[in-house]
SEMARDREN-134308 format. One record per residue (C-alpha): residue number from 1; residue in one letter; x, y, z. Coordinates in Angstrom, 1 decimal, always signed. Example, Ala and Ser with C-alpha at 12.3 -4.5 7.8 and 13.67 -1.06 7.14 Angstrom:
- tise/kolkol/xx/yy/zz
- 1/a/+12.3/-4.5/+7.8
- 2/s/+13.7/-1.1/+7.1
END
This chain:
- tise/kolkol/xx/yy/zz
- 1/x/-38.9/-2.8/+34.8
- 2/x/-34.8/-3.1/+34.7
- 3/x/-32.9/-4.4/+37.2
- 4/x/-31.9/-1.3/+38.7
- 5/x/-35.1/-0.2/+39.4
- 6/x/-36.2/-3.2/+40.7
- 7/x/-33.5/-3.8/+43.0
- 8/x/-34.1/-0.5/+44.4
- 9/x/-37.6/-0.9/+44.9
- 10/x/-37.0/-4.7/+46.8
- 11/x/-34.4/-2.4/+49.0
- 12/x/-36.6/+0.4/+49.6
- 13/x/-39.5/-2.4/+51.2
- 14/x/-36.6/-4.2/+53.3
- 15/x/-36.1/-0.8/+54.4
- 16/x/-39.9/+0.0/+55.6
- 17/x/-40.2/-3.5/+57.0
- 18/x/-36.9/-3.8/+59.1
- 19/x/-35.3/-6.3/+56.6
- 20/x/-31.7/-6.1/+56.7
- 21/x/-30.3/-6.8/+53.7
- 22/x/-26.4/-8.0/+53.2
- 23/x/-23.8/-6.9/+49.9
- 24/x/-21.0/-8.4/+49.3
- 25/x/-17.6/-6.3/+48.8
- 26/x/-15.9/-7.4/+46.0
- 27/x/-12.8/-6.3/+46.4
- 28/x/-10.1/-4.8/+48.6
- 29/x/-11.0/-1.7/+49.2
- 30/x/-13.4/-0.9/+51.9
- 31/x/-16.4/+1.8/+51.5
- 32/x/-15.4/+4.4/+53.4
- 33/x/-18.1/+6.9/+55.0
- 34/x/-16.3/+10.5/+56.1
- 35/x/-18.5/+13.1/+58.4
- 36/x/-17.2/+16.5/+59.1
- 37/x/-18.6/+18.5/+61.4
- 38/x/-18.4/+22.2/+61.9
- 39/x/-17.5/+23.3/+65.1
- 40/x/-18.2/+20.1/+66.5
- 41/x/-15.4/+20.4/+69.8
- 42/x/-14.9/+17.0/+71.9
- 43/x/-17.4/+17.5/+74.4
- 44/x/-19.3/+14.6/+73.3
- 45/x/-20.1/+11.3/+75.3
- 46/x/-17.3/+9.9/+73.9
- 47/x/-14.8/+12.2/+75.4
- 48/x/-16.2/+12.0/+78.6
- 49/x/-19.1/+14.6/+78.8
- 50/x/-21.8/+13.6/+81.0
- 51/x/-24.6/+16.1/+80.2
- 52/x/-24.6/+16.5/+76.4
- 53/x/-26.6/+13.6/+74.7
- 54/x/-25.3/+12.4/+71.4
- 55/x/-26.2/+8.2/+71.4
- 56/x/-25.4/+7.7/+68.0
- 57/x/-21.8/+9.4/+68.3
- 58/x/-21.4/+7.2/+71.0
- 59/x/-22.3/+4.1/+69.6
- 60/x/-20.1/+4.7/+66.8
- 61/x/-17.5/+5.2/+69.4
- 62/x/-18.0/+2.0/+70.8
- 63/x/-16.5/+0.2/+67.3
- 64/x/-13.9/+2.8/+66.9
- 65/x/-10.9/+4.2/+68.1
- 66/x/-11.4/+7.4/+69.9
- 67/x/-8.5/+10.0/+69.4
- 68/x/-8.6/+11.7/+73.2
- 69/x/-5.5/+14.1/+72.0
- 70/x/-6.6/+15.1/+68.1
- 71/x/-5.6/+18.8/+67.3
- 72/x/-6.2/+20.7/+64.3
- 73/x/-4.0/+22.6/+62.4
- 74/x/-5.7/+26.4/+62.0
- 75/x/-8.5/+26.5/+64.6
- 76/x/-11.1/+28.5/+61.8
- 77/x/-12.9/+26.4/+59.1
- 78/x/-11.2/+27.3/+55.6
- 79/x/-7.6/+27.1/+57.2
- 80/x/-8.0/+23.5/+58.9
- 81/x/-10.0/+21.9/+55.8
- 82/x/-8.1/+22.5/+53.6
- 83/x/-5.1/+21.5/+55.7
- 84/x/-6.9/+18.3/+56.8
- 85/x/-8.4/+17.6/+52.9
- 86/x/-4.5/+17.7/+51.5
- 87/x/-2.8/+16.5/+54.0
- 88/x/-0.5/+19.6/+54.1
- 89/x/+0.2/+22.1/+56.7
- 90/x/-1.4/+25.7/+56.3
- 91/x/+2.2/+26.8/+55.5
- 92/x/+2.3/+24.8/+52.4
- 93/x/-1.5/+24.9/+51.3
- 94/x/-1.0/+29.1/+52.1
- 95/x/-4.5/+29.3/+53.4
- 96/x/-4.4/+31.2/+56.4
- 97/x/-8.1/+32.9/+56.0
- 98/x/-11.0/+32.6/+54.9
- 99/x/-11.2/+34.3/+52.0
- 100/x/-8.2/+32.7/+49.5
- 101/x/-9.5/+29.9/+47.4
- 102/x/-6.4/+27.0/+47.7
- 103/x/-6.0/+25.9/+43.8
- 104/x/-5.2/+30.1/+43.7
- 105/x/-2.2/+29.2/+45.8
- 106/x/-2.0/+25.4/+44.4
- 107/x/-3.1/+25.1/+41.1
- 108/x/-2.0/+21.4/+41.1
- 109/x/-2.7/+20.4/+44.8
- 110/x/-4.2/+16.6/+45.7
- 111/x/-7.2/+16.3/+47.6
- 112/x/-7.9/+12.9/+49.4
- 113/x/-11.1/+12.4/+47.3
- 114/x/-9.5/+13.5/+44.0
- 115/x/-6.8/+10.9/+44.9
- 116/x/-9.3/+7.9/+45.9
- 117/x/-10.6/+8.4/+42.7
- 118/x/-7.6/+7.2/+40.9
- 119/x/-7.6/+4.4/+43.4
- 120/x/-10.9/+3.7/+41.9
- 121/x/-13.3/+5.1/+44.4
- 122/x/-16.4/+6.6/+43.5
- 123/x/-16.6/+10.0/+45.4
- 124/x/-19.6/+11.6/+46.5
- 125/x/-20.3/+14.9/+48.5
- 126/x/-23.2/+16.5/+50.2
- 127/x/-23.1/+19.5/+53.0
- 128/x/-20.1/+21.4/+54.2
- 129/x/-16.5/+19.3/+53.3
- 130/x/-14.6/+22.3/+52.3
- 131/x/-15.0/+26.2/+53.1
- 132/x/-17.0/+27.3/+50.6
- 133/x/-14.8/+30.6/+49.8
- 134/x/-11.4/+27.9/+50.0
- 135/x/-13.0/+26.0/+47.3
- 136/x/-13.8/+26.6/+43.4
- 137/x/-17.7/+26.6/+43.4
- 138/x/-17.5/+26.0/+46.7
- 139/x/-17.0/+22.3/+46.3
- 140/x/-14.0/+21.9/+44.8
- 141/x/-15.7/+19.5/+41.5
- 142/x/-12.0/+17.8/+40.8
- 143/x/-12.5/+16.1/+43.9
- 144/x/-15.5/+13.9/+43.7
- 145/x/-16.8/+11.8/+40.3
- 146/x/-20.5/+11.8/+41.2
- 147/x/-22.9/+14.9/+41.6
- 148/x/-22.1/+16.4/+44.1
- 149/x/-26.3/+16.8/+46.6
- 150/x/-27.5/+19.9/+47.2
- 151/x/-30.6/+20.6/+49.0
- 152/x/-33.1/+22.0/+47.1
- 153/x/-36.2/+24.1/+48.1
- 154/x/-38.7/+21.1/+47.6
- 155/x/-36.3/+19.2/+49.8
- 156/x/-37.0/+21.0/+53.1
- 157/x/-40.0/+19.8/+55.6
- 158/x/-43.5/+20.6/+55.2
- 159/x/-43.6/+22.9/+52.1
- 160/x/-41.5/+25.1/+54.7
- 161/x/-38.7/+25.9/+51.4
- 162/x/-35.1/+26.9/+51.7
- 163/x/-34.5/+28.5/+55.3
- 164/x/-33.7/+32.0/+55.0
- 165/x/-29.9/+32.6/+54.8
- 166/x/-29.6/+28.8/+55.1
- 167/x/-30.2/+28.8/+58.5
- 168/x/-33.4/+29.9/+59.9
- 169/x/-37.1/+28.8/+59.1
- 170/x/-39.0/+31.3/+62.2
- 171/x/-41.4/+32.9/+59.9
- 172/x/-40.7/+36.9/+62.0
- 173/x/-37.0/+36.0/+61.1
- 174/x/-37.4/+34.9/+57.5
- 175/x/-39.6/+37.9/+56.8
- 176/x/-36.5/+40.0/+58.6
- 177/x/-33.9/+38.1/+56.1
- 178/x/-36.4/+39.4/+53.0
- 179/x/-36.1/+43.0/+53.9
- 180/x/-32.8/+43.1/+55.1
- 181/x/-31.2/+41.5/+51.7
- 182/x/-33.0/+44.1/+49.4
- 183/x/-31.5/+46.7/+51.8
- 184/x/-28.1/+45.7/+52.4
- 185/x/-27.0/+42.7/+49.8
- 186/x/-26.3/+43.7/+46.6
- 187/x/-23.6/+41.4/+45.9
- 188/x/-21.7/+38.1/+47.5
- 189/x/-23.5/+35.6/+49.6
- 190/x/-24.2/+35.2/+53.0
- 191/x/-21.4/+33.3/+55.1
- 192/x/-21.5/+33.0/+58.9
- 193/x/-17.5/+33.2/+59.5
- 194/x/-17.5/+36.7/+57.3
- 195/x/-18.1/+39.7/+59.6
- 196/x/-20.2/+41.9/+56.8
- 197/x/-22.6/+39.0/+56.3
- 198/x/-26.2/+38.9/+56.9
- 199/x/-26.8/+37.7/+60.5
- 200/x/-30.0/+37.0/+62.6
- 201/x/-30.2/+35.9/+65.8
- 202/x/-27.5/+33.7/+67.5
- 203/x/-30.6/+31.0/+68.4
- 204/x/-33.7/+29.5/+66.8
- 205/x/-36.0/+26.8/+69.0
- 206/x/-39.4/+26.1/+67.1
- 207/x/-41.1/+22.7/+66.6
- 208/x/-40.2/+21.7/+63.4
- 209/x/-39.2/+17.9/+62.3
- 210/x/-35.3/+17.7/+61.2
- 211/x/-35.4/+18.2/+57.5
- 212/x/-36.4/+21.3/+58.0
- 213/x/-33.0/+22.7/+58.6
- 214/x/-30.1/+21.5/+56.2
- 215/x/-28.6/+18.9/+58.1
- 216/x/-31.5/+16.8/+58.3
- 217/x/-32.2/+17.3/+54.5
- 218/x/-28.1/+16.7/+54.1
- 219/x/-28.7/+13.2/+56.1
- 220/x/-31.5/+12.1/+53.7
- 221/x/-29.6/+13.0/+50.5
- 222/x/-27.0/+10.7/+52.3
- 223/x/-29.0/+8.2/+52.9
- 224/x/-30.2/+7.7/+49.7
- 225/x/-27.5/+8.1/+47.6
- 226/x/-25.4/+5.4/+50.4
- 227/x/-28.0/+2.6/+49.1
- 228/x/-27.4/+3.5/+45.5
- 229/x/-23.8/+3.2/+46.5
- 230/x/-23.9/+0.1/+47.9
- 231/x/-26.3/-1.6/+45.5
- 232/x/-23.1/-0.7/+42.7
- 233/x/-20.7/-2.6/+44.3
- 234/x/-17.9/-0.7/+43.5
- 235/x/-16.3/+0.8/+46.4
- 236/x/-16.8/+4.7/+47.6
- 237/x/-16.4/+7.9/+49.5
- 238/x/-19.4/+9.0/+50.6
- 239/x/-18.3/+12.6/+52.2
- 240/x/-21.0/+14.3/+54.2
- 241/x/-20.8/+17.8/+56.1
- 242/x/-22.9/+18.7/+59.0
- 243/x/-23.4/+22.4/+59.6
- 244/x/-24.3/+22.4/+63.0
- 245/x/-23.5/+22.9/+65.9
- 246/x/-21.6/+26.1/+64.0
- 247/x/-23.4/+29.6/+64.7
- 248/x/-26.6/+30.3/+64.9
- 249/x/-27.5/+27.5/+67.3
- 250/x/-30.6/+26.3/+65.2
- 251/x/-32.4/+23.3/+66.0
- 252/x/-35.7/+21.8/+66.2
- 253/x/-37.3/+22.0/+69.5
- 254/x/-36.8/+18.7/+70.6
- 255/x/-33.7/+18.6/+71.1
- 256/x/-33.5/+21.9/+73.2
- 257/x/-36.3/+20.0/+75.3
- 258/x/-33.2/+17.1/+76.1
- 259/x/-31.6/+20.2/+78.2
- 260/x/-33.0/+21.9/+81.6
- 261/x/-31.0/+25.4/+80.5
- 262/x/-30.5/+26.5/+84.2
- 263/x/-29.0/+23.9/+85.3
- 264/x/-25.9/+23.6/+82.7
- 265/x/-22.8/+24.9/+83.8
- 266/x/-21.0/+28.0/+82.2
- 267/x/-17.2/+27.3/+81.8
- 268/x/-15.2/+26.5/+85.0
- 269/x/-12.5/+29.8/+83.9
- 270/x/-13.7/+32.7/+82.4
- 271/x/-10.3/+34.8/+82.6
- 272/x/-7.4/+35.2/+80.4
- 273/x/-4.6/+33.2/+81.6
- 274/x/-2.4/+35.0/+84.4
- 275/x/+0.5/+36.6/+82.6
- 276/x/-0.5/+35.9/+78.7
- 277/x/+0.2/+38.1/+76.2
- 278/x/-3.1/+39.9/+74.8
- 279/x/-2.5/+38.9/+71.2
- 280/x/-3.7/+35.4/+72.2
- 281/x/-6.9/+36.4/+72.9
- 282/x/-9.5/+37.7/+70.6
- 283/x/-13.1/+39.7/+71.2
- 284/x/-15.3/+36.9/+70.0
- 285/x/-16.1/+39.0/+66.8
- 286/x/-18.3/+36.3/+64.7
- 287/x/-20.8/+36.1/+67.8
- 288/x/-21.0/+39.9/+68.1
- 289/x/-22.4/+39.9/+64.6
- 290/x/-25.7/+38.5/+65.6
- 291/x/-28.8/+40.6/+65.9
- 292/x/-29.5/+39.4/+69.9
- 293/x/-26.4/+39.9/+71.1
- 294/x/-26.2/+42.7/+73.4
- 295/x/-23.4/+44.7/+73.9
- 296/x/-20.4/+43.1/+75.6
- 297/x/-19.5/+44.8/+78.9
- 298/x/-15.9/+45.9/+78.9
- 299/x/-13.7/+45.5/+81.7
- 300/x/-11.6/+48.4/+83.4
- 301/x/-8.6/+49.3/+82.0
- 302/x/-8.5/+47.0/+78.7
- 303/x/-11.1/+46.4/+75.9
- 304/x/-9.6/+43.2/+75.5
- 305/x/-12.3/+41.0/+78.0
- 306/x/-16.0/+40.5/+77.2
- 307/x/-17.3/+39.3/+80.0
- 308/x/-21.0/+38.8/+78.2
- 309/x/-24.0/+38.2/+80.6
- 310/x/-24.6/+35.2/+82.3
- 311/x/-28.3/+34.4/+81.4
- 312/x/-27.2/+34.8/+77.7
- 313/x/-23.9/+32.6/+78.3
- 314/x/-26.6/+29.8/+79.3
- 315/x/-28.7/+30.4/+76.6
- 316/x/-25.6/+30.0/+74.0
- 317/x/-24.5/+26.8/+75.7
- 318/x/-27.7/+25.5/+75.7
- 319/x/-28.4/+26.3/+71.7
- 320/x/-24.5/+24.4/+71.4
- 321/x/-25.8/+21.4/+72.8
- 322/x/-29.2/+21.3/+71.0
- 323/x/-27.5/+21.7/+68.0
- 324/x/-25.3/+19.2/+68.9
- 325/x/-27.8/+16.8/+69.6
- 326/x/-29.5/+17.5/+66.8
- 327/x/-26.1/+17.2/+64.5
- 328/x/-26.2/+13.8/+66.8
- 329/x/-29.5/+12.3/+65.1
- 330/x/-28.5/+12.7/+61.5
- 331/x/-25.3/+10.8/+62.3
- 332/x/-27.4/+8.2/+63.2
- 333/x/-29.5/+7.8/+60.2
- 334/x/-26.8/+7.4/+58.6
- 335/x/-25.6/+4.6/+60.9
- 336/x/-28.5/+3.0/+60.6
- 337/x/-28.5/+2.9/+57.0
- 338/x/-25.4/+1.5/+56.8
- 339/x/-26.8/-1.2/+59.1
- 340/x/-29.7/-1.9/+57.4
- 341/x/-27.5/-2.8/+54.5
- 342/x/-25.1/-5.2/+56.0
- 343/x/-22.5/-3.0/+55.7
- 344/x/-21.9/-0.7/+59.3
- 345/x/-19.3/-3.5/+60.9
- 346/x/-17.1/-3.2/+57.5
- 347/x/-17.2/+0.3/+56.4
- 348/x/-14.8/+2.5/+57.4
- 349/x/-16.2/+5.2/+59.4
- 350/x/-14.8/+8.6/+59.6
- 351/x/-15.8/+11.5/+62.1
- 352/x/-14.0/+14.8/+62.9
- 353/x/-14.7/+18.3/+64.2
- 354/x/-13.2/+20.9/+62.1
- 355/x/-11.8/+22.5/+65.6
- 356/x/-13.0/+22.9/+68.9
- 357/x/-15.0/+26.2/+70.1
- 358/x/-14.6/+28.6/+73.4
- 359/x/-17.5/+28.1/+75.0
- 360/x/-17.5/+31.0/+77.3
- 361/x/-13.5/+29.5/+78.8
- 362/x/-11.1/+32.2/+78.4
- 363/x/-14.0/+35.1/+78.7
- 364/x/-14.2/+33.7/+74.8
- 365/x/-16.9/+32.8/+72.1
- 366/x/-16.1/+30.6/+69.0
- 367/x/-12.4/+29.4/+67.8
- 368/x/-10.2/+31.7/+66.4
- 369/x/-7.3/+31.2/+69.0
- 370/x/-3.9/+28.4/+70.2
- 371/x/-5.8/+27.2/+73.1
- 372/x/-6.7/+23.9/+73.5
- 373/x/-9.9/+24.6/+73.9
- 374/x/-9.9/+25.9/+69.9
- 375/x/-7.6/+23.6/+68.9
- 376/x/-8.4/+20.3/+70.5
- 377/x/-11.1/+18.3/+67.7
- 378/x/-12.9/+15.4/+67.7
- 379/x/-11.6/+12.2/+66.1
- 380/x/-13.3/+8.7/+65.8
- 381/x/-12.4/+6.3/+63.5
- 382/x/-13.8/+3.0/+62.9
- 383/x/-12.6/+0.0/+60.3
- 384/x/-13.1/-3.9/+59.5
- 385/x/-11.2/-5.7/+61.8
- 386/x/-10.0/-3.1/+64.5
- 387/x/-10.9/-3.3/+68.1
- 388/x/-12.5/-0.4/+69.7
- 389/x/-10.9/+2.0/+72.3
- 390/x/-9.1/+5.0/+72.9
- 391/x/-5.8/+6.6/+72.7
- 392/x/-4.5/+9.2/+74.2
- 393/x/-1.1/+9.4/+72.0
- 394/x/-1.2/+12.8/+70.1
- 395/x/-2.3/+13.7/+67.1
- 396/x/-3.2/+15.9/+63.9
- 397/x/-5.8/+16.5/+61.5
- 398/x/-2.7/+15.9/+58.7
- 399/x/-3.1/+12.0/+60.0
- 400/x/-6.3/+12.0/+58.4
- 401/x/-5.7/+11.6/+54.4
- 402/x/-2.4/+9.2/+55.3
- 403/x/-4.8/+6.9/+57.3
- 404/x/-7.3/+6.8/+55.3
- 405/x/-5.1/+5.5/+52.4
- 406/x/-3.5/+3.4/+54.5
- 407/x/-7.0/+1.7/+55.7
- 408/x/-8.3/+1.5/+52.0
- 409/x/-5.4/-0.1/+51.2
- 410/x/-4.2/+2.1/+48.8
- 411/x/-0.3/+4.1/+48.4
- 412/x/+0.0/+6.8/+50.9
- 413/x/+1.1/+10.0/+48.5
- 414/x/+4.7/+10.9/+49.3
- 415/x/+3.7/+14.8/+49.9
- 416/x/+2.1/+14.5/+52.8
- 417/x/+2.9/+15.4/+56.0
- 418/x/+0.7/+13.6/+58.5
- 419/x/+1.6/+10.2/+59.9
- 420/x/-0.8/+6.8/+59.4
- 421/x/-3.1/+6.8/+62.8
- 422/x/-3.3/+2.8/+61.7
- 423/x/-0.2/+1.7/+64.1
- 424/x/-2.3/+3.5/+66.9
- 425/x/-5.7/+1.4/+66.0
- 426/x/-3.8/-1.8/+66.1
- 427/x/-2.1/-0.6/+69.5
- 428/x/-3.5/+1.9/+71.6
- 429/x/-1.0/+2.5/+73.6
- 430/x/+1.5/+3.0/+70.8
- 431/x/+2.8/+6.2/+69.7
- 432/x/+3.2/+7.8/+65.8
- 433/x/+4.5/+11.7/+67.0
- 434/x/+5.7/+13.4/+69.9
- 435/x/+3.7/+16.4/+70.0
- 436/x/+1.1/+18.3/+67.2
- 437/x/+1.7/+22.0/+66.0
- 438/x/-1.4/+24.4/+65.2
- 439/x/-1.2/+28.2/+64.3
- 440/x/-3.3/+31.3/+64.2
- 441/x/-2.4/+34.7/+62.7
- 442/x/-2.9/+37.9/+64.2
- 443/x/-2.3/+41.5/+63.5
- 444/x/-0.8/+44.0/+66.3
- 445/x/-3.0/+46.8/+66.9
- 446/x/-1.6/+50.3/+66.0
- 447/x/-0.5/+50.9/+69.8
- 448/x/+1.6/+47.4/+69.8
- 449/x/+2.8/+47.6/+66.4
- 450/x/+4.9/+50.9/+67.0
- 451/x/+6.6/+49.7/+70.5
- 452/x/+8.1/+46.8/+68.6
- 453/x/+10.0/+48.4/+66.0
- 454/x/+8.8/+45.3/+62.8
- 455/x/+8.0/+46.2/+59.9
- 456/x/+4.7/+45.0/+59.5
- 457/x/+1.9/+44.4/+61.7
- 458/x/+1.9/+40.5/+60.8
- 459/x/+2.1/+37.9/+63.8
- 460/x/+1.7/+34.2/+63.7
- 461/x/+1.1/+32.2/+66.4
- 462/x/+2.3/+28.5/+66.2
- 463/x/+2.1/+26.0/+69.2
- 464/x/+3.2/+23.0/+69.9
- 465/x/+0.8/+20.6/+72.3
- 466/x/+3.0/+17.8/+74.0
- 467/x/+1.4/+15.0/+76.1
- 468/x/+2.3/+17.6/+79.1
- 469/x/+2.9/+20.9/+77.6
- 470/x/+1.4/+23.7/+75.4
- 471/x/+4.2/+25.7/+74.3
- 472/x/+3.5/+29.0/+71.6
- 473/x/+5.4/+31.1/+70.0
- 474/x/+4.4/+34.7/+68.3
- 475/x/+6.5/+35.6/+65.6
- 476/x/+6.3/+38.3/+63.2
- 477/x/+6.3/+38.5/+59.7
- 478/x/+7.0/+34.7/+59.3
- 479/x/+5.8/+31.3/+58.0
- 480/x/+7.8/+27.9/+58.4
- 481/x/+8.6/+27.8/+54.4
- 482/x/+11.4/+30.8/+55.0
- 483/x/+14.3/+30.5/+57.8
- 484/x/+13.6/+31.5/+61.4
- 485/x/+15.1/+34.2/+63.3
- 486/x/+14.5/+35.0/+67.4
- 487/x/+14.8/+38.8/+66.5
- 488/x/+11.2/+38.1/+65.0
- 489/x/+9.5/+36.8/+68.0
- 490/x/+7.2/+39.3/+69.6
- 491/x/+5.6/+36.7/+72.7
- 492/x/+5.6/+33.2/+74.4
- 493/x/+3.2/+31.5/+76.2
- 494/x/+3.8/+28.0/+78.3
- 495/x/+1.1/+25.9/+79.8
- 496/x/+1.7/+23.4/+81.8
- 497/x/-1.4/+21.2/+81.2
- 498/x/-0.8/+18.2/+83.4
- 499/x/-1.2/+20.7/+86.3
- 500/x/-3.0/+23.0/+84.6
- 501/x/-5.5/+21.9/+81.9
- 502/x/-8.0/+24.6/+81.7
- 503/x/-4.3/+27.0/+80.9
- 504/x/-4.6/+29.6/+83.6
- 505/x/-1.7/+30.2/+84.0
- 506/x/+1.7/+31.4/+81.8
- 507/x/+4.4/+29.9/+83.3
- 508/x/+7.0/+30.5/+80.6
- 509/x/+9.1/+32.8/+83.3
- 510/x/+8.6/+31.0/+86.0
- 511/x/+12.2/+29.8/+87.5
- 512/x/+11.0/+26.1/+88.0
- 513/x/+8.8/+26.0/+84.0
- 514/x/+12.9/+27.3/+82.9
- 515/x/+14.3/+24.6/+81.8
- 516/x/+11.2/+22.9/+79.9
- 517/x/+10.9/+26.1/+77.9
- 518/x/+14.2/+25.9/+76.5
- 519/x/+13.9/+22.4/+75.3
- 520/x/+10.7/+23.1/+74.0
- 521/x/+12.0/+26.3/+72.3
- 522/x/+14.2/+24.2/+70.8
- 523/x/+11.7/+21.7/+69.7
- 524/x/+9.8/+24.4/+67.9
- 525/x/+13.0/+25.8/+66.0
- 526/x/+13.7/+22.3/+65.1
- 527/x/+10.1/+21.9/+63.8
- 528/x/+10.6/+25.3/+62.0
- 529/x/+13.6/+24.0/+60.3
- 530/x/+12.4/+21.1/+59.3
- 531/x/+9.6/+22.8/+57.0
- 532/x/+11.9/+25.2/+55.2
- 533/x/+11.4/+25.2/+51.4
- 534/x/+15.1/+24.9/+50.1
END
């Protein structure tokens, strides 16, 4: 037997009898564990939520700094990962949507793990990192060294196989998924964010164990390959991507049993925000797509509001927090494995939310919008030798790639534009930016688009999130690369959020809200400015 093999057999019985075992790092650079999860909003123990139930999130919390005020840059998933993996703004990375691969747009662009690797990481992948349709082969291979996991049929629970369209293992609604793709699929692959995709129903609740959805096989392919990691003592980037809680709200049973459905509360506002433009707003499309969702009831005099049924509102909410939960226990194998090894207190530990997700706020269903509700993530960062708390200085998913260097003590690339979050780990009360700045495009409807007199139909939203403010401005036909002009703005919005925080109200026009709107109308243009390409 070689040494390999029997070192990995000596680990695997420490493992079964509770052993923990201890490697040594021999050099500089930490391991560095990085969890992404999709749709994964801040309402988590951690950020103060006292009904959902994610213990291992909050243990991690308790080593890390929590970011209270992280904020994505495009609040849809190819947009904002491949903004947060490069460490570039959607402006420069010119992925607005998720259909544009970025090495189209950027032949030559840097990924964090394709730079580690010339700082002599090892870089490993398993689950959802990037967009699939953002990335070549859905992976992006220049960016990781290893093999990148991928679940295979013999991987799942039980003999139970692949769940149909990656998501559900209900026998009725595999059966359905059979049919329905000899019918209707003759090309392409299912995708939850694409509207002409496959869909089943929004929810799934049977009594399965975890590995028979994908994230509990993704957390076991982690697992393993972490020890194999470890036991080569060269340091690494172990990347792993969560699907859930992202639509359909599929979990074992278990963890819907954590939840009493009728009493969780739906959102505290479920109207648009007194005096907001419409093109803010958006009809919660990707939900509609699902087989059991009934038809939204429209309100009087606009098809712009929703207004979905209450008992199916709770249901929803209640498959978000299972999922989450269930998202929840796969972070803490990995935890755990980490800790059986010797190695949780001097990893560093990564976790972020893509974006946040309307939960029924705003008479609104998934992200898609520059609310803070869509645009407000989840960021926890722990490293060797930082104390634990939390900060409530703003900041972006752009700080990501800079800090990460910065805490693997390796060159920050010159390129990017996010700040190191390390200053704000060693001081919590410190500050590295005065406000974040997110985006979202939209097109005017036919109606709109000939009362304005553009050219196109194009909008973009961009807004700018203070410690007090949430200031956003519509413009048309325009990205931050080319020079700004106020003849292209088609609407404002201004939220007051230290008086406001759930944004009910516009107060842009308001006599008293005046002067703050100029000076942040002026902070924006500045901000424009600043990203011109010359």
């Amino acid at each position: 037997m070689n040494n390999f093999i029997m070192n990995k057999a000596v680990l695997f019985l420490f493992f079964c009898i509770g052993i923990k075992v201890s490697y040594a790092q021999t050099n500089s650079k930490p391991n560095i564990l990085f969890i992404a999860v999709d749709d994964l909003k801040p309402e988590i123990g951690a950020y103060g939520n006292k009904i959902v139930k994610t213990p291992n999130i909050d243990r991690l919390a308790k080593m890390s700094t929590v970011f209270m005020r992280n904020y994505c840059q495009q609040a849809v998933c190819g947009p904002t990962r491949a903004s947060l993996m490069t460490g570039l703004r959607p402006d420069i990375t010119k992925i607005w949507d998720l259909k544009t691969q970025m090495r189209d747009m950027n032949p030559d662009i840097l990924t964090l793990p394709q730079y580690l690797i010339s700082q002599g990481y090892t870089t490993v992948g398993t689950g959802k990192i990037y967009h699939p349709s953002s990335a070549i082969k859905k992976i992006d291979p220049i960016s990781w060294n290893d093999t990148y996991l991928v679940a295979k049929p013999s991987d799942y629970a039980n003999g139970l196989g692949t769940p149909a369209n990656n998501q559900y293992q209900k026998p009725a609604t595999k059966l359905l998924f059979v049919v329905k793709r000899k019918k209707e699929i003759k090309t392409g692959e299912a995708d939850d964010e694409i509207p002409t995709s496959l869909k089943g129903p929004a929810t799934e609740c049977i009594d399965v164990p975890d590995n028979a959805y994908e994230d509990g096989v993704i957390a076991l392919l982690a697992k393993e390959k972490i020890v194999q990691l470890t036991m080569a003592n060269k340091p690494y980037f172990m990347a792993v991507g969560f699907h859930k809680p992202h639509l359909p709200f599929v979990a074992p049973k278990k963890y819907w049993d954590l939840y009493d459905r009728a009493s969780l509360p739906l959102a505290e506002f479920r109207e648009h925000a007194k005096d907001a433009p419409e093109i803010a707003y958006h009809k919660s499309g990707e939900l509609r797509n699902y087989t059991d969702i009934p038809e939204f009831t429209t309100s009087e005099g606009t098809d712009a509001h929703i207004y979905l049924k209450e008992d199916k509102q709770k249901e929803l909410i209640h498959g978000y927090y299972a999922s989450v939960s269930y998202m929840d226990a796969q972070v803490g194998i990995l935890l755990n494995t980490l800790d059986s090894l010797g190695t949780l207190n001097n990893t560093v530990i990564v976790l972020w939310g893509d974006h946040g997700w309307h939960l029924g706020d705003h008479d609104l269903w998934e992200k898609h919008t520059n609310l803070e509700q869509a645009t407000r993530a989840p960021l926890i960062i722990a490293a060797p030798g930082y104390k634990s708390g939390k900060t409530n200085s703003v900041t972006e998913h752009l700080d990501i790639f800079p800090t990460i260097c910065d805490l693997a003590n390796v060159p920050i690339p010159v390129q990017l534009q996010g700040k190191s979050l390390k200053p704000l780990m060693q001081n919590k009360k410190s500050q590295v930016k005065h406000f974040s700045v997110s985006q979202y495009p939209r097109n005017l409807n036919k109606v709109e688009f000939k009362k304005t007199g553009f050219s196109n139909n194009k909008l973009m939203g961009y807004s700018l999130r203070t410690e007090k403010y949430r200031y956003t401005i519509w413009m048309n036909d325009f990205t931050t690369t080319a020079p700004f002009s106020p003849n292209k703005i088609y609407a404002q919005e201004l939220y007051d959020l230290s008086k406001d925080p759930l944004e009910k109200m516009n107060v842009l026009n308001m006599k008293n809200y005046k002067k703050t709107a100029g000076q942040l109308y002026d902070k924006m243009v500045t901000f424009f400015k600043s990203q011109e390409v010359q």
